[in-house]
Every structure is written in structure tokens, then in C-alpha cells.
N, C-alpha and C positions, 0 to 999 in steps of 0.2 A: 742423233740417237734419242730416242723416248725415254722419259724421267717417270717419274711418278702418277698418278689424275693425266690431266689433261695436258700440263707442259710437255712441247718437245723442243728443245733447242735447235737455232738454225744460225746455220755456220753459212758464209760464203767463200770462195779459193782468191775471187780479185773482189778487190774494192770496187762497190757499185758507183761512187762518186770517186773522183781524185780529192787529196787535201784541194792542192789548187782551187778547184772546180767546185768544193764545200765553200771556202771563205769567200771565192766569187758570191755565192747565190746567198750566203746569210748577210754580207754587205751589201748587196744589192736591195733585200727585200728590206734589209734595216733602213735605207736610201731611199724606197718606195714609200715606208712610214710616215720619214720622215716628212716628205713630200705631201704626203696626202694629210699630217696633222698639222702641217702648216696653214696648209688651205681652209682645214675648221678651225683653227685660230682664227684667223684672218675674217672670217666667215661670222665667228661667233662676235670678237669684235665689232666688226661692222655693226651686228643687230641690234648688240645687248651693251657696246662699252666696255664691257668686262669681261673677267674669264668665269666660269663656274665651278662648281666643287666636282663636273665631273671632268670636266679639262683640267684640273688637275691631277685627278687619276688618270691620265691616261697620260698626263707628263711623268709623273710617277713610273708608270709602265713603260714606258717609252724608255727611259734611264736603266731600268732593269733591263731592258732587250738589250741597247748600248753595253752595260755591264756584262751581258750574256755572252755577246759578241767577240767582246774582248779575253772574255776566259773561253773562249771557245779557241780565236786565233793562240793563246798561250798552251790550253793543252792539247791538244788535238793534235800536234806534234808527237805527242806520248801514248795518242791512242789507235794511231795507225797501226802504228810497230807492234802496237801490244795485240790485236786481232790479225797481223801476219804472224806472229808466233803462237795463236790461238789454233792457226788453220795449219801450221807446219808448212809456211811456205820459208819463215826464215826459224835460224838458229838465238836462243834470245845472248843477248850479251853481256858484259861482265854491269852493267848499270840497268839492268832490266828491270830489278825490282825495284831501284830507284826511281826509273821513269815511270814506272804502272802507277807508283806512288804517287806523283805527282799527276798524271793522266786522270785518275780515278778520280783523286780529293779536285781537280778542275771542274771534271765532269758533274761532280755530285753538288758544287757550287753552283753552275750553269743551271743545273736542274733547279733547284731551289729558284735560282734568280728568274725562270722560265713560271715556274709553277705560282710563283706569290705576283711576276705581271697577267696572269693569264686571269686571277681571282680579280686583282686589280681592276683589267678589262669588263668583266661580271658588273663589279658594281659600280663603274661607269655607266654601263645602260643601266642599270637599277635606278641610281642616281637621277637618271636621263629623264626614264618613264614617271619620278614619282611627278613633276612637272606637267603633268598630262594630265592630273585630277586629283590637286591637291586640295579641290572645293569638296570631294567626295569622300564621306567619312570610310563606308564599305570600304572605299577601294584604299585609303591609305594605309587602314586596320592589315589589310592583305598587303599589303606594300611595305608594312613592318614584319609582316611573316617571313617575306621570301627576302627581305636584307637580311633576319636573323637565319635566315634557314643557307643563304651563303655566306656567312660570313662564318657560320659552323662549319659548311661544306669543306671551304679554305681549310679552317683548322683540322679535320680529317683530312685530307691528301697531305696535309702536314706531315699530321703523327703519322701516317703509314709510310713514310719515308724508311728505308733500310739506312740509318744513319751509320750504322757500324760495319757496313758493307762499302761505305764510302769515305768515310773520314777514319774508320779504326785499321788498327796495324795490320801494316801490308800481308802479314803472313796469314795472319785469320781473315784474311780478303780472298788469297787466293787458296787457302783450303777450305777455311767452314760456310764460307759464300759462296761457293761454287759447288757446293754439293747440294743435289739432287731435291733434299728437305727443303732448303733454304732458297733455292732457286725455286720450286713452288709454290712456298709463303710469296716470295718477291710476286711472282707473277698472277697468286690469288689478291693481291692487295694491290697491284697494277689494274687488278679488272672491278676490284670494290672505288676504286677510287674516280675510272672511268664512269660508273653507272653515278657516281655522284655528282662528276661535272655533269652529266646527260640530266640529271633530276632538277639542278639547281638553274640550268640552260632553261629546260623547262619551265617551269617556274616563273624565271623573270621575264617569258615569252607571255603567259598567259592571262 
């Protein structure tokens, strides 16, 4: 059904993943990671000895996926049932609002621990590139720009978080967040916060 501007909600009848078949592919690619930053460990030691300030962000990041993962297997449990009783394939049950409760406040953690490794990853290359022409004054000058320009970036997709859609009481979750207004805010500041990763990606590419 069509909302407001340009959101339109979209529902589906089956789950496009199974639970199963979700915790398979986020363990796995968690498994893939890790594999693959073992080997620039391993890599970087060899060169340098040591580790650097951007292999630590990405151990950083790394821990937040791990943490992701883990509230992902916890609530995800909660968030099935809650999109079968979205779509009216089940009847919800006498704990329903309990578990949305818990489902939600998972989900909106996972987010956060997803969004703050994902900034993390950013100024790892940041980090990476300044390495590449730290003799050059121009290019360092621009190299302080676009770390100040993502590390604001971060703190915008911060604050644009719907924090009272996700951590406040279950009843004003499922009444005043699910209306029409508020479901368009959400997804006007879903699209301000995209063109920001896009700007700041930018940025430390150029």
C-alpha cells in the first residue's frame, strides 16, 4: 500500500531466506573475514613487524561484525514471527509484544554495531592512503579534510537513527512508528544517510 511522497511499503507472504539459511550465510561470510584478515595480518607482519593504526580498525570492525552476528543469532528468532504476523500468515500470541520487544531492541543494536564497523572500515582506508604521500603537504591538507568530513559523516547516520522506534516502548513502536508520517521520516533519512556514505566513499577514493 502507498504512504505518503515517495515511500511505499513492501511486504512479502514467505520469507525470502529461512532463519536457517540467514545464520548459515552471516557465519559464513563472518568465517570468510575472518580468513581473509588473517592473511593481512600475517602479510602485514611479515613486511613491517608490526601491526598499524589501520589493522586495528579493522580489528575493531571485525569485533563489531562478531557482536552483530551474535545479536543477530539472539533475535532474529523474534523477528520472523513478527513479519509472519505482519503479512497475516500467523495469529500473534499471547507473548507477541514481548518478543517484537525484544526482536526490535536486537535489531536496532545490530544496526548500530553494523553502522559504527562500517565507518570503522572508511577510516581504515583513510588511514591506509594517508601512507601513500605523507611527504606531500597538498595532499595531507586534503587527507585532514576527508578524515574530518567522515568522521562527521559517522556522526550523521548516527543521529539520524529512529532511536525511539527501536529502543522506546513497545506500544509507541507499534503505533506512532508505523504510521505513515514517521515511516517517511524513517525512510527520508535512510536515503540522506545513504548519499552520505556515497559522498564520504567518494572522497577517500579521490
Amino acid at each position: 500500500m502507498a504512504t505518503e511522497g515517495s515511500f511505499q511499503a513492501i511486504s512479502t507472504t514467505d520469507d525470502l531466506v529461512s532463519l536457517p539459511a540467514f545464520h548459515a550465510i552471516i557465519w559464513t561470510g563472518f568465517s570468510l573475514c575472518v580468513l581473509a584478515f588473517t592473511v593481512r595480518l600475517y602479510i602485514r607482519y611479515a613486511c613491517f613487524h608490526r601491526l598499524l593504526i589501520d589493522d586495528y580498525l579493522m580489528i575493531l570492525s571485525l569485533a563489531l561484525l562478531l557482536a552483530n552476528n551474535i545479536q543477530d543469532q539472539l533475535c532474529l528468532k523474534y523477528i520472523y514471527p513478527l513479519e509472519s504476523v505482519s503479512n497475516g500468515l500467523v495469529a500473534p500470541g499471547p507473548d507477541f509484544l514481548d518478543n517484537t520487544r525484544k526482536g526490535i531492541r536486537g535489531f536496532g543494536i545490530a544496526s548500530l554495531f553494523t553502522c559504527i564497523g562500517i565507518w570503522l572500515i572508511k577510516l581504515n582506508f583513510i588511514f591506509f592512503f594517508k601512507r601513500l604521500g605523507t611527504q606531500l603537504t597538498a595532499y595531507l591538507v586534503f587527507w585532514w579534510v576527508v578524515l574530518c568530513a567522515t568522521v562527521a559523516g559517522g556522526a550523521v547516520s548516527l543521529g539520524l537513527v529512529q532511536y525511539q522506534c527501536l529502543f522506546g516502548p513497545i506500544e509507541d513502536i507499534m503505533t506512532t512508528c508505523s504510521s505513515p508520517p514517521v515511516m517517511e521520516k524513517t525512510y527520508t533519512f535512510f536515503k540522506i544517510s545513504c548519499i552520505v556514505d556515497v559522498i564520504t566513499d567518494a572522497l577517500s577514493k579521490i
